[in-house]
Steps between C-alpha positions, in 0.01 A plus 500: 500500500186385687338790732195576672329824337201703559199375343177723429215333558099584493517416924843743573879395418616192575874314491560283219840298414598559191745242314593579161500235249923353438670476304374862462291594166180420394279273683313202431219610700436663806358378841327601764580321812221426769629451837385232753294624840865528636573802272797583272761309684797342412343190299336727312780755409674174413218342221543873364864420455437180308280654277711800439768224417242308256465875321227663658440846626333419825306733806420395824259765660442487906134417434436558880685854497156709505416254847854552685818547278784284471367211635741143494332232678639157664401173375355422848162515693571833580569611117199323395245671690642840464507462123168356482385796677647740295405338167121536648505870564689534197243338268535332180323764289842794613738183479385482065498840508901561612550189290371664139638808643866323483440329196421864349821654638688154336395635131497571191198288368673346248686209727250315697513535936339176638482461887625241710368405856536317797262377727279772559687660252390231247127585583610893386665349171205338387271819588796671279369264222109528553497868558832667351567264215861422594636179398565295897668225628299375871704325761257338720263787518307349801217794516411482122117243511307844562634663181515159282164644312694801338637397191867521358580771283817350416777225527504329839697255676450333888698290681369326763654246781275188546608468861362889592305541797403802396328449174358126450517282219094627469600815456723463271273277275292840524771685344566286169114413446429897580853632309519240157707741290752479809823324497476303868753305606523259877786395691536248772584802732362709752399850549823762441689230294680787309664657801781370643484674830133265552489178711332402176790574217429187268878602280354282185156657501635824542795469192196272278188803574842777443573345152105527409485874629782568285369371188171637562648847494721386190199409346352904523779631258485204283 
């Protein structure tokens, strides 16, 4: 049954929600699941469960814990600015740090743990990539043109929407010209496609870019 648990981490302990892999057994592969700015809400707890269903072991950790704990943001004004503020004090540097520390605790070495993200949670997963070596899967990681001159240390997939405010179709260029051994993929969607609880929930983006991330992470235990 999916729980939150107590993570050790190099910054303190942290929540993480934990969702076993069903049916139970082995898993393909396990994931480490990067929150949005709005932390590890219910649309989160809820990809876990489809990727627990598609056979993966999967933690969530409450990357914002070691700022204030148990934080759940809105998808308002309000939410946004709060979790932009805490995702600044937090830092990305202690955000890959919790993140390799979770894909540690997911173990043993022999199965792969890749990390998915969202938002500025897909600019963590592709730091997982450059600087941990995990296998990732970016969901419109709008805060990731600063980093784009680390390279990947292994597989990589983005998905991008082509109507995002947020990251422009310049920026995006930047990413496939910068990242060639990436998979990159662009809907006719906007920013937060993935999450149904977004004014900008695109249902055939989301189901086409959830198909890829699947077989992406199908493709690690090949």
């Amino acid at each position: 049954m999916p729980d939150w648990i107590r993570l050790s981490t190099p910054h303190g302990d942290v929540r993480a929600w934990h969702h076993p892999a069903e049916p139970a057994g082995r898993p393909r592969c396990a994931v480490v699941l990067v929150q949005e700015i709005f932390g590890v809400n219910a649309h989160i707890r809820d990809v876990a469960a489809r990727l627990a269903a598609a056979g993966h072991a999967v933690l969530a950790p409450s990357l914002c814990d070691p700022v204030e704990a148990g934080i759940e943001l809105d998808y308002d004004e309000a939410g946004i600015a709060r979790g932009r503020q805490l995702v600044a004090e937090l830092g990305f540097d202690r955000a890959v740090d919790i993140v390799e520390a979770s894909a540690t605790h997911l173990g043993p070495t022999e199965r792969p743990v890749a990390v998915m993200g969202f938002c500025w949670g897909g600019t963590v997963a592709l730091l997982a990539n450059t600087r941990g070596a995990r296998p990732a899967v970016s969901y419109y990681g709008g805060r990731s043109v600063p980093f784009l001159d680390e390279p990947l240390r292994a597989p990589m997939l983005l998905h991008f929407g082509d109507r995002d405010p947020i990251i422009p179709p310049d920026h995006v260029e930047l990413h496939r010209s910068s990242l060639p051994a990436a998979r990159l993929h662009v809907y006719p969607a906007g920013h937060g496609f993935n999450c149904d609880r977004r004014a900008d929930f695109d249902p055939h983006s989301a189901m086409l870019a959830w198909s890829r991330s699947l077989a992406f992470l199908a493709d690690l235990t090949a």
